[in-house]
C-alpha positions, 0 to 999 in steps of 0.5 A: 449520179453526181448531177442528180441530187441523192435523197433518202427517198431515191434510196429507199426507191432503188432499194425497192426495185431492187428488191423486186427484181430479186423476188422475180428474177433471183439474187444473182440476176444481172438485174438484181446486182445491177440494182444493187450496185446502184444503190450502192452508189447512191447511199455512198453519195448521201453517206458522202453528203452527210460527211461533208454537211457534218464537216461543214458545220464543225468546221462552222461552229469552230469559232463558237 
């Protein structure tokens, strides 16, 4: 997903879906992992974005 910019709101979106695929088709569905597996992905992208703005600013701050 790196062309798409990761937000919390497409998170919660795609937990969602993921949630109703598992309510109609069960936990174990093809769907249902693939669902998680996508949000999976997107909340290592924000985790990794969030790392990085972190580093960013301490590495800014560093001269304070």
């Amino acid at each position: 997903m790196p062309c798409r910019k990761v937000t919390i709101e497409k998170v919660e979106e795609k937990r969602q879906e993921m949630i109703k695929l598992g309510a109609i088709y069960g936990l174990t569905s093809l769907l249902t992992v693939q669902a998680s597996q996508e949000l999976d992905t997107l909340l290592n992208a924000l985790a990794s974005k969030r790392d990085s703005e972190y580093f960013s600013l301490q590495e800014a701050y560093r001269y304070f």
